[in-house]
N, CA, C and O of each residue as an XYZ file, in Angstrom:
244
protein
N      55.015    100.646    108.669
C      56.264    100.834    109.349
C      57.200    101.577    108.409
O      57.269    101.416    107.191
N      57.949    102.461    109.200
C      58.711    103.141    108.116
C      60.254    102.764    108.431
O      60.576    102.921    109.609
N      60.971    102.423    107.798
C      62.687    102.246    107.812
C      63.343    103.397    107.605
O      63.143    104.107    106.620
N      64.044    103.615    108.382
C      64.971    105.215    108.050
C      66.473    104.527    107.560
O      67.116    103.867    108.376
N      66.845    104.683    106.523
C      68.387    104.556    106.322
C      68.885    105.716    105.989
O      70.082    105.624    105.715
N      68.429    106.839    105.895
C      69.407    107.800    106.272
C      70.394    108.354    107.052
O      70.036    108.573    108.209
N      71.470    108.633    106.790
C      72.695    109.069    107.742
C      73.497    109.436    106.591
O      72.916    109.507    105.508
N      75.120    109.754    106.670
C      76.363    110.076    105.788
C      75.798    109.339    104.279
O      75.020    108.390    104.181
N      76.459    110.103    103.183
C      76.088    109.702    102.062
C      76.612    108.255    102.185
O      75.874    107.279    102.051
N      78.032    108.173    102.468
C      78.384    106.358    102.704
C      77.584    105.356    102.855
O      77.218    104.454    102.101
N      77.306    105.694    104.182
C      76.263    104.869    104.563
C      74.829    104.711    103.731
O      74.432    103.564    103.523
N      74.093    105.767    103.280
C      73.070    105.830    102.208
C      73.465    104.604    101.220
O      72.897    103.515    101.136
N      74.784    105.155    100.369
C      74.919    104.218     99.241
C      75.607    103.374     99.296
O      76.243    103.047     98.294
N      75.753    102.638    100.605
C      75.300    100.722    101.107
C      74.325    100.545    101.084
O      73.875     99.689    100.323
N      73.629    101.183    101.806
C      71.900    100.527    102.149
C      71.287    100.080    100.304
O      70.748     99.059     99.878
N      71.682    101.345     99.625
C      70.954    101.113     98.646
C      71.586    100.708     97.447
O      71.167    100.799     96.293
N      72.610    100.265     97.860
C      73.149     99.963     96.607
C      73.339     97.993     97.259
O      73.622     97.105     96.454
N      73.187     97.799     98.274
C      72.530     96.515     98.356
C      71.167     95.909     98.271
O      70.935     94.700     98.257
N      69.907     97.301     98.191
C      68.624     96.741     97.872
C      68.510     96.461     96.245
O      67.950     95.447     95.828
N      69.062     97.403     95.406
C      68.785     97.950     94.289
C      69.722     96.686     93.240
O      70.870     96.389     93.572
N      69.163     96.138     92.182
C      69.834     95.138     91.597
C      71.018     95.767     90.645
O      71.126     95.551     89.438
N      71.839     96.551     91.402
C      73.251     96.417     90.376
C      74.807     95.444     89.979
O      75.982     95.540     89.625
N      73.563     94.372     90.417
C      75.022     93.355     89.557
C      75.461     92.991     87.948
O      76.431     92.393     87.483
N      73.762     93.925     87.054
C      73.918     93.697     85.917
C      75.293     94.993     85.371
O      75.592     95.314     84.220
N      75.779     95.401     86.448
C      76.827     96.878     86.129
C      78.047     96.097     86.388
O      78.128     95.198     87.225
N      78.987     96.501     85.617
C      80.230     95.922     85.449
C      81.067     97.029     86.913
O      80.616     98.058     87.416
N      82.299     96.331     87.219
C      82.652     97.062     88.175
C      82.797     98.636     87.836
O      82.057     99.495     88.315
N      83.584     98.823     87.173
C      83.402    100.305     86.332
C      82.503    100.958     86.075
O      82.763    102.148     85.897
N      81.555    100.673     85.982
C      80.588    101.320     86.220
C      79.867    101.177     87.526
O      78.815    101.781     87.318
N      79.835    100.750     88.678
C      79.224    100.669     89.504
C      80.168    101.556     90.327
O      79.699    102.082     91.336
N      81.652    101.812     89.951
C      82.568    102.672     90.858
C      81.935    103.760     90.146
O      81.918    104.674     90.971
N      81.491    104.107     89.251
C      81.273    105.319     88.519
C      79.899    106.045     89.247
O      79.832    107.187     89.703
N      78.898    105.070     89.206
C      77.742    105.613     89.974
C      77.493    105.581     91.813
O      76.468    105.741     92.476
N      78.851    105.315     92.200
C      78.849    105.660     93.580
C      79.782    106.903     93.284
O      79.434    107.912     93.897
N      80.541    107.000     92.732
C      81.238    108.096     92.577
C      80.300    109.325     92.460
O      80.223    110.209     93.313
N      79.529    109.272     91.197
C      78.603    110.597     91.201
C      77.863    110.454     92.181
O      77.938    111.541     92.754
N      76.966    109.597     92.937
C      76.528    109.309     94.077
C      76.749    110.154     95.216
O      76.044    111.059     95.663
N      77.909    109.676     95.628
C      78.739    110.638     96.818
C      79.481    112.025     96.434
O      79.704    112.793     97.370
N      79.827    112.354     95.312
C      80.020    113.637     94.929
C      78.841    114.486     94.901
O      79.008    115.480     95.607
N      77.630    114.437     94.294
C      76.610    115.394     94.654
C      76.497    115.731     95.751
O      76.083    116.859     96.018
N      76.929    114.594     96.951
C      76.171    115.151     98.044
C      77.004    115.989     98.981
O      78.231    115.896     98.937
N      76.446    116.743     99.766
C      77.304    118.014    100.196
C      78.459    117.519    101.211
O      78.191    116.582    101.963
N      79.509    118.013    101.246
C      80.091    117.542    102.440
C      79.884    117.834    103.795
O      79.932    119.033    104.072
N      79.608    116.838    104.960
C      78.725    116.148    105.877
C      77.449    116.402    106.207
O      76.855    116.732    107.233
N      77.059    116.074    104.643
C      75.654    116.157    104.501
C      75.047    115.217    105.756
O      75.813    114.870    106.655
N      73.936    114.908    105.768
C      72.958    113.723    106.275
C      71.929    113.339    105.057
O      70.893    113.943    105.333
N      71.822    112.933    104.374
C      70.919    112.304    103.422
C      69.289    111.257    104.116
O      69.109    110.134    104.585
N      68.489    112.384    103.818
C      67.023    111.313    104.647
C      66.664    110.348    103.355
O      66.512    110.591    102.158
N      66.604    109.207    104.103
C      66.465    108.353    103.401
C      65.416    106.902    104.038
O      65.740    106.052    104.867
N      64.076    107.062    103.262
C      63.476    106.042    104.267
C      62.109    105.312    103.350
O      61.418    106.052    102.650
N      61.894    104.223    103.412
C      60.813    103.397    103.205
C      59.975    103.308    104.051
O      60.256    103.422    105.244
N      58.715    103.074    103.593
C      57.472    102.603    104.123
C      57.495    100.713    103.642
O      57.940    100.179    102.626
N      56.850    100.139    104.808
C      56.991     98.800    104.934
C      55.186     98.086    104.932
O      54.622     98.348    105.994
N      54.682     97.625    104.358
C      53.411     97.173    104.807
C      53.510     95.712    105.399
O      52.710     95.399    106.280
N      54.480     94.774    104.946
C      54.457     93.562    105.595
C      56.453     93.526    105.861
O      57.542     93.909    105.433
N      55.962     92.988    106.571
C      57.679     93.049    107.206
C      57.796     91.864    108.223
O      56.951     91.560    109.065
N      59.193     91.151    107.953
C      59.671     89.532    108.200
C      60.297     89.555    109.187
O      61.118     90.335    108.705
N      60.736     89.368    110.362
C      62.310     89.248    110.707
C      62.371     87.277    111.399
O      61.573     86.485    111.900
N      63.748     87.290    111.020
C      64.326     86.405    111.297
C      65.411     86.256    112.649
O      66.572     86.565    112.381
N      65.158     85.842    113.979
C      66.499     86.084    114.539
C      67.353     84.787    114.227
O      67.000     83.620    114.064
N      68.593     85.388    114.199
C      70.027     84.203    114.582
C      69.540     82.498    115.249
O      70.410     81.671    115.523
């Protein structure tokens, strides 16, 4: 199964900046690497962005 989180850089760097373990980054630096983050990317870019899944969970409510 593949997951697409691609869309607006914004949106990109939620998705992945909630998979990816940056709580060892002090706030200052974590404003720093969304900053370069969203500055590379073009303005209204679309950023493809997607995983492959081999086992996959869901939970409903």
């Amino acid at each position: 199964m593949t997951v697409d989180l691609g869309g607006p850089p914004e949106r990109v760097w939620r998705a992945l900046s909630g998979m990816y373990d940056l709580a060892a980054l002090d706030a200052e630096a974590l404003a720093a690497l969304e900053r370069s983050f969203l500055t590379r990317a073009p303005t209204g870019a679309h950023l493809d962005c997607h995983f492959r899944l081999r086992v996959l969970t869901t939970r409903r409510p």
